[in-house]
C-alpha positions in Angstrom: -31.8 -42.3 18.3 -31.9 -46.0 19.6 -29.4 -48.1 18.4 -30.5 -51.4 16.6 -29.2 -54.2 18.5 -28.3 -57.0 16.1 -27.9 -60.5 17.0 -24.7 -62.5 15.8 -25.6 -65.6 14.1 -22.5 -68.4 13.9 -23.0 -71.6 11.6 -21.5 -74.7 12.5 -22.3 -78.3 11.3 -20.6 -81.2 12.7 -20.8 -85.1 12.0 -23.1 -87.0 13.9 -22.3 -90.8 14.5 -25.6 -91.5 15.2 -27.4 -89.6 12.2 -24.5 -90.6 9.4 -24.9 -87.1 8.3 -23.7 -83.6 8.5 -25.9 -81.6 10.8 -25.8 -78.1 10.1 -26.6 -75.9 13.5 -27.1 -72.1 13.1 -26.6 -70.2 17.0 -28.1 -67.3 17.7 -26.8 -65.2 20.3 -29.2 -63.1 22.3 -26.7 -61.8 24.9 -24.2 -59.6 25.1 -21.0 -61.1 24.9 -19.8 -60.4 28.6 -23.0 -62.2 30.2 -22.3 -65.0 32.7 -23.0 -68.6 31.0 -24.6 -69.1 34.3 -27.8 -66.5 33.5 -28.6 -67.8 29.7 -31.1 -70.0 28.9 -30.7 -72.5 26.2 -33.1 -72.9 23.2 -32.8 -75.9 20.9 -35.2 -75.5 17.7 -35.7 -77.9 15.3 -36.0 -77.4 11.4 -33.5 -74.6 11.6 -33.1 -74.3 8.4 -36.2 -72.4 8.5 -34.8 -69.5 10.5 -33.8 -67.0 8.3 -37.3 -67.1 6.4 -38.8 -66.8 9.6 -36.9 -64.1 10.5 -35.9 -65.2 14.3 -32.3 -62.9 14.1 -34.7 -59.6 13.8 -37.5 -61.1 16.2 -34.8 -61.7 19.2 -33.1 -58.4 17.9 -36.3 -56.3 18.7 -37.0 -58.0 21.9 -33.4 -57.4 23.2 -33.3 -53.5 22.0 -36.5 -53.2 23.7 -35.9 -55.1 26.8 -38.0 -58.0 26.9 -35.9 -61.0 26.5 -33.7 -62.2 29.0 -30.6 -64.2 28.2 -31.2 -66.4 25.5 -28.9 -68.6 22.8 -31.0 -70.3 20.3 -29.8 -73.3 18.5 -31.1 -73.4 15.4 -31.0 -77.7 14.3 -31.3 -78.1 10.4 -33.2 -81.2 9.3 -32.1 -84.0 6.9 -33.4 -85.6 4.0 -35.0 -88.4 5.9 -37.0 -85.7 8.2 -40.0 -88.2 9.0 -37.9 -90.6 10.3 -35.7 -88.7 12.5 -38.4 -86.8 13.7 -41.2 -88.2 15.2 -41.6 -90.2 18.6 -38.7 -92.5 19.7 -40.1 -95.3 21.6 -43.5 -95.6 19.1 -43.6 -95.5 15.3 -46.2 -94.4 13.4 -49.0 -96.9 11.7 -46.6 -96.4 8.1 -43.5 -96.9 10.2 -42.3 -93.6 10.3 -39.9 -92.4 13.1 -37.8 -94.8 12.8 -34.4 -93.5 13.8 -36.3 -90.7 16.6 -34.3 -92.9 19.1 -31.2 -92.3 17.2 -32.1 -88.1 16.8 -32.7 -88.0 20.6 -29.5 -89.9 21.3 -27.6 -87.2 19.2 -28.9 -84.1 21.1 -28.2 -85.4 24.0 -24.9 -87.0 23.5 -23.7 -84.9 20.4 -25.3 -81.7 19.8 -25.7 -80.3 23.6 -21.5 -81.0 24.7 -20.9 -79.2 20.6 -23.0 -76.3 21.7 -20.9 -76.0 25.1 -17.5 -76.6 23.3 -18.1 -73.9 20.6 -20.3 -71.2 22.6 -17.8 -71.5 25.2 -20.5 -71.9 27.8 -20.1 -74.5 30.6 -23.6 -74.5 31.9 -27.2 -73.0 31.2 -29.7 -71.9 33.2 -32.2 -73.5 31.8 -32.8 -75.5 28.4 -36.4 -75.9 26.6 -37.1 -76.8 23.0 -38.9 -76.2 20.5 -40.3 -76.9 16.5 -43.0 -76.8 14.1 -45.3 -79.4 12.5 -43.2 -82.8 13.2 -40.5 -81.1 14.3 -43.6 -79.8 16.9 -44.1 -83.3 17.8 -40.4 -84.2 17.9 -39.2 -81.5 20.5 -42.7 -82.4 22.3 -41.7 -85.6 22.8 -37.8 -85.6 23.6 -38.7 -82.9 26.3 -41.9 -85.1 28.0 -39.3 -88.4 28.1 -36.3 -86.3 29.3 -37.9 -83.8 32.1 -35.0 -83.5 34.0 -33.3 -81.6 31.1 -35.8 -79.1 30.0 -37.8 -76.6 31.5 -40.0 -75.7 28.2 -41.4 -76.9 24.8 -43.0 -75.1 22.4 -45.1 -76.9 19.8 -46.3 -74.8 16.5 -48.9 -76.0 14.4 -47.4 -79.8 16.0 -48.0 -83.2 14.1 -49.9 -84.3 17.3 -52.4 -86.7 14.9 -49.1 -88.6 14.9 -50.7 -92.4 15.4 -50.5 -95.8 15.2 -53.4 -96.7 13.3 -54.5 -95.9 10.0 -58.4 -94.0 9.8 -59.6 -96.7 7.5 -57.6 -99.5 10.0 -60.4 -99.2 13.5 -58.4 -95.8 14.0 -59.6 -95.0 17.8 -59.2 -91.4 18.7 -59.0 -92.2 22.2 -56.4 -94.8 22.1 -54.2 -94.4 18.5 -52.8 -91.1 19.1 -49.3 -91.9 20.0 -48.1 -88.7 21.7 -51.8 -88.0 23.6 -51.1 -92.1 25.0 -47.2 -91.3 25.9 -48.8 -88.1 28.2 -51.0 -90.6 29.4 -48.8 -92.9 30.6 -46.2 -90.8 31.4 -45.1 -89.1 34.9 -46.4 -85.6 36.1 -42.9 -83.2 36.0 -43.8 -80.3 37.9 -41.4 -77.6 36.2 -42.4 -78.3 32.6 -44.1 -75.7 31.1 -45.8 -76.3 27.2 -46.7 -73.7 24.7 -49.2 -74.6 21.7 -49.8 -72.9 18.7 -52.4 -73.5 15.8 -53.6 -71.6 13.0 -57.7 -72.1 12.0 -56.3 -72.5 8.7 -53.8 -74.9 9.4 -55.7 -77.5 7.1 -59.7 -78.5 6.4 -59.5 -82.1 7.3 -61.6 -83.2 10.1 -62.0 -86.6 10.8 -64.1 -87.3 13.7 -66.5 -84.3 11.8 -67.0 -82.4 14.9 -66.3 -78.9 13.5 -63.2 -78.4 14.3 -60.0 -79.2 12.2 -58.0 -81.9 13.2 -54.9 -79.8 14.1 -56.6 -77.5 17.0 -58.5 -81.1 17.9 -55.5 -82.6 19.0 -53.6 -79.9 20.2 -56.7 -79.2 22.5 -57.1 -82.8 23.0 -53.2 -83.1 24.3 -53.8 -80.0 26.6 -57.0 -82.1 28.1 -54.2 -85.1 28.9 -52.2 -82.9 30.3 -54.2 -81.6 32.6 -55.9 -84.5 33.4 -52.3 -85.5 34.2 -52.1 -82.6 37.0 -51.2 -79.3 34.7 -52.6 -76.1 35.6 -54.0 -75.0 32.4 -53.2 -70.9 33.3 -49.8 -71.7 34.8 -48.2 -74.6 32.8 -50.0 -73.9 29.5 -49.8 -71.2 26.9 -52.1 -72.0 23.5 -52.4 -69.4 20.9 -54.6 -70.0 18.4 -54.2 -67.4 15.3 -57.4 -66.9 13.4 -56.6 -67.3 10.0 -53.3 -68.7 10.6 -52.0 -71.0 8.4 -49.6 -74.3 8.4 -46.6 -72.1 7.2 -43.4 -69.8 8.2 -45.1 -67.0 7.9 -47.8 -67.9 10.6 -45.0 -69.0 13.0 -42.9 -66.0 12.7 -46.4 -64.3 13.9 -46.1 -66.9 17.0 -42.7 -66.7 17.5 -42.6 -63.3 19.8 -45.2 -64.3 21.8 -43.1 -67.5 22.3 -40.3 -65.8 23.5 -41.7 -63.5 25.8 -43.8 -65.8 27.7 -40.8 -68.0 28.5 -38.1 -65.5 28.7 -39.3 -62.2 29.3 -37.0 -60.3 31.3 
């Protein structure tokens, strides 16, 4: 009988400066424990404190027993109370002035979460580092990783806030123009090595505002993927976009999403 490989989970939390909170970080560690630092990929996540309803211990625990995930330690973020404010894009807020402190969340990954993960995990340097999140937290990890290329290698965007804009629908809303992360692509640089994944349920909501048939959630995310492109992205190479049918704007529908995830950017 095969052994069930388990996958040591170790909370932390630790002030942030920048936040004025507590931030509570869960890691996950897909590796065994005499694996050099050198070979393991880093995954930041936002809204950890999702994790354990999603079940992401038992999905990396499969893919390890069965060999199909290399090196991997996933560091699980927890949101705070003012979520739609840390969360969103840092150098535009949205038209009700949300985002506001984005600037201030990608200032702590970078110069307080990512040296706490190296102090406690005991690892010097990763091989790689991508991240990932769902609905704004989508958008969030989207748009840190698009402004900071040189750090990541992958994003992955679940059921992403991408109608994130600057203009109300009832203010001259222009869907060409007010969508703030589909404009940052835009005017953004081409960064070779970045790969996106995209996923979208067809029930993740019934509004559609442009009343083309499609809801707005896979409209934008198929809309972003059209920038990127356009921007030089190989759409079989670069991009990865599942759309579930029947999926829904929940947990449950990313847990479905989340193995597929995993294996198409770390299968061993």
């Amino acid at each position: 009988m095969t052994k069930k490989t388990t996958i040591p989970v170790r909370s932390h939390s630790l002030f942030s400066s920048f936040l004025q909170r507590e931030v509570a970080v869960d890691l996950f560690y897909a590796f065994d424990h005499d694996a050099d630092g050198q070979d393991i990929s880093l995954l930041l996540i936002n809204d950890g404190q999702n994790m354990e309803e999603l079940g992401l211990a038992g999905i990396l625990a499969d893919l390890q027993s069965s060999h199909q995930l290399s090196l991997l330690l996933c560091a699980a973020i927890h949101c705070g109370e003012d979520r739609k404010n840390e969360y969103g894009t840092a150098k535009v807020k949205d038209f009700k002035g949300r985002g506001g402190k984005a600037g201030l969340y990608t200032r702590f990954v970078f110069e307080e979460l990512l040296p706490f993960i190296h102090r406690v995990s005991a690892i010097d340097r990763f091989r790689e580092k991508s991240f990932a999140g769902f609905s704004l937290g989508g958008l969030s990890a989207l748009d840190i990783a698009w402004a900071h290329p040189a750090e990541f290698s992958r994003v992955g965007v679940f059921s992403g806030s991408l109608w994130w804009r600057t203009r109300a629908l009832d203010d001259g809303y222009v869907e060409e123009t007010d969508r703030i992360m589909h404009d940052l692509i835009r005017k953004g640089a081409y960064s070779p090595h970045l790969k996106f994944f995209f996923e979208t349920g067809t029930l993740d909501e019934t509004e559609d505002r442009n009343n083309n048939g499609i809801i707005d959630s896979i409209d934008d995310t198929l809309g972003l993927i059209d920038e990127l492109i356009k921007k030089g992205y190989d759409r079989s190479k670069d991009i990865m976009y599942l759309e579930l049918n029947d999926g829904c704007h929940d947990i449950a529908t990313w847990a479905k999403a989340m193995p597929v995830f995993l294996r198409w950017g770390w299968a061993q």
